[in-house]
C-alpha positions in Angstrom: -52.0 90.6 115.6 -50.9 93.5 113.4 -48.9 95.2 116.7 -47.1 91.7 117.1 -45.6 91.6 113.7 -44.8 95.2 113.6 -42.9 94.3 117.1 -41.0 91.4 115.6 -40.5 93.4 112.5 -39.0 96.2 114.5 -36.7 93.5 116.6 -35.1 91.8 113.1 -34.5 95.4 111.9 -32.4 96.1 115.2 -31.1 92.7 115.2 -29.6 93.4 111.9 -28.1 97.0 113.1 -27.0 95.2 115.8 -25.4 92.4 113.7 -23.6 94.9 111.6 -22.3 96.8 114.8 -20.6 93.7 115.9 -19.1 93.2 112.7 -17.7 96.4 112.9 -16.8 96.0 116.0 -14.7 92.4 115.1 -12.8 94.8 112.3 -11.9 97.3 114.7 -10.8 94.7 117.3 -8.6 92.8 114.6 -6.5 95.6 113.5 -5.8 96.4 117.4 -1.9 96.6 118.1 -0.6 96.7 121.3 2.8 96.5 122.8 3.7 94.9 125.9 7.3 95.8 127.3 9.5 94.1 130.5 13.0 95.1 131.7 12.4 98.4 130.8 11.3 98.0 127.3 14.6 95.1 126.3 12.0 92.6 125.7 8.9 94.2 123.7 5.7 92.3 121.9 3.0 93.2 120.0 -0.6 91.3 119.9 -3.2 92.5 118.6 -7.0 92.7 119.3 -7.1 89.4 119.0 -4.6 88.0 121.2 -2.1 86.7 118.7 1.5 87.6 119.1 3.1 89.3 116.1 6.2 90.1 117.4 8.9 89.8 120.0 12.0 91.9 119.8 15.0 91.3 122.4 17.7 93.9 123.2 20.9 91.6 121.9 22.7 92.8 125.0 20.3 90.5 126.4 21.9 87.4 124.5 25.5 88.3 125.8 24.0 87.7 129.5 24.7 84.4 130.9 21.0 84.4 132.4 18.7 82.6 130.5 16.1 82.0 133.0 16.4 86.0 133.1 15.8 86.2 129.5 13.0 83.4 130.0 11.4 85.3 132.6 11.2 88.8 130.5 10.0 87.4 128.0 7.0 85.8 130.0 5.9 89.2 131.4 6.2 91.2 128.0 4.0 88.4 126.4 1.5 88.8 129.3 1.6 92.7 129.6 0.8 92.7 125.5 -2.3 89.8 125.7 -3.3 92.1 129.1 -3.3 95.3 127.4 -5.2 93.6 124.1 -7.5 92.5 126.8 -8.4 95.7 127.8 -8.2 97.4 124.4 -10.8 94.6 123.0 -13.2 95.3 126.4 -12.9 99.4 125.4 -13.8 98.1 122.1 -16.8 96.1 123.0 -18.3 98.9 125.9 -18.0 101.6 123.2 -20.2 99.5 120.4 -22.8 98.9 123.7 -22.7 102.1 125.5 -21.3 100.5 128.3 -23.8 97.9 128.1 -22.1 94.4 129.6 -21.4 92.9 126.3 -19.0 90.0 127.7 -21.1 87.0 126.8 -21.2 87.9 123.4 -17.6 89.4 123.0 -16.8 85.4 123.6 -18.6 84.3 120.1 -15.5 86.6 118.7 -12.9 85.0 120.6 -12.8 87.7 123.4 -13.2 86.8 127.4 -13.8 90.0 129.2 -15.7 88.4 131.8 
């Protein structure tokens, strides 16, 4: 009896280092910043860790072209290279805390999906 509540001891104590780890984990993921470029860097935006957008600068030589479905269609792949490469920076995030451990399933009670 004693060996089953020194085992469940044991478990809350690593549940708890655990607990904190993700936390730290969720800190480090939220100040993330990553930039996603397209037409060679006249449309740029930043997300972070996240996946929220913070920015989107346009090259104004870009507002002088007659193309906006051009200008539509930059934008689009800048927005998806940033949320890609927050993607991969929140995964990096998650495998470091585990030790490369699969951690995808509970990267998604953070607002991650990096299965």
């Amino acid at each position: 009896m004693f060996d089953k509540i020194k085992n469940f001891s044991e478990i809350l104590t690593n549940m708890g280092a655990f607990r904190e780890k993700m936390e730290d984990v969720k800190k480090r993921i939220a100040a993330i910043r990553v930039m996603g470029d397209a037409g060679a860097g006249m449309v740029t935006v930043t997300a972070t860790g996240e996946g929220l957008i913070t920015n989107v600068a346009i090259n104004k030589q870009l507002f002088d072209a007659d193309d906006n479905k051009m200008l539509e269609d930059l934008v689009l792949a800048a927005v998806n290279d940033a949320l890609k490469k927050a993607r991969e920076a929140t995964a990096y995030e998650f495998q470091a805390a585990s030790g490369g451990m699969d951690l995808s399933e509970i990267s998604k009670l953070f607002g991650g999906n990096l299965g």
